[in-house]
N, C-alpha and C positions, 0 to 999 in steps of 0.2 A: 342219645337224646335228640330229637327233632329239633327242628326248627321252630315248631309253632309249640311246643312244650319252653321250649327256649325265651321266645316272648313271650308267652303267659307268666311264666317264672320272673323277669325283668321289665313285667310290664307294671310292677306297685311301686318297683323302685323309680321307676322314669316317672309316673304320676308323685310322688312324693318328691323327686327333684323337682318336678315343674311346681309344685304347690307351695316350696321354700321357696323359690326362689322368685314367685309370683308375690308373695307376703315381704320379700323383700324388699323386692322395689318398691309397694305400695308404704315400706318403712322411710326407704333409704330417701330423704332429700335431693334438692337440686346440689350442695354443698359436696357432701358425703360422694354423692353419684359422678359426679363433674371432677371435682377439686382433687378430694382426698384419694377418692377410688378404693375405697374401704371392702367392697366385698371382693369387685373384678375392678382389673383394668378395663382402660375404652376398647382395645384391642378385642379381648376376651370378651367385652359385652357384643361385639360386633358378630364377634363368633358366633356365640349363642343365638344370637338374633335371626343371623343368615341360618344356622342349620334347622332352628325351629322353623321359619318360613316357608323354606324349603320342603322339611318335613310336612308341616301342614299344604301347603301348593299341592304337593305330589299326591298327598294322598287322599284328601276332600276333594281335589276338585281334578279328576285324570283327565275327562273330557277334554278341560281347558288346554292343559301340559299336552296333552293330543293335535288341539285344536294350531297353538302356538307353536311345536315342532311344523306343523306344517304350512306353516305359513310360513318359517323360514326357509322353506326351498320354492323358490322362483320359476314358472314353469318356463318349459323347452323354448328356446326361439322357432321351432318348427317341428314340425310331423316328424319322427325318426333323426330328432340331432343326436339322439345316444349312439345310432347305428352308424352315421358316417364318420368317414377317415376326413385324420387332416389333409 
């Protein structure tokens, strides 16, 4: 089985996770969501949060993720600092 037969096959069930669990919050209260922690704990909401973001980040917008990798490396103090010895 391939890779992309792989996600075709697990790509109803990840859309039907995102779709329960979007009707959910739209259910679940400030009470329920905060307090009780009925469906998830805060932990686990945090989780979920972070890996959808990420998910969506990565992959709508690479450009950006592009753009951002590179802007974390600061250029050389000078012409050929890779090449000189300490």
């Amino acid at each position: 089985m391939s890779v992309s037969t792989c996600l075709r096959k697990f790509e109803l069930f990840f859309w039907v996770g995102c779709r329960v669990y979007s009707q959910a919050l739209l259910v679940l209260d400030d009470d329920d969501f905060y307090t009780l922690q009925s469906m998830f704990n805060l932990g686990q909401q945090r989780g979920i949060a972070t890996s959808l973001n990420t998910l969506v980040y990565s992959t709508h917008c690479p450009a950006a993720v592009a753009k951002s990798s590179a802007a974390r490396q600061p250029p050389p103090p000078y012409p050929g600092w890779a090449l000189a010895s300490p």
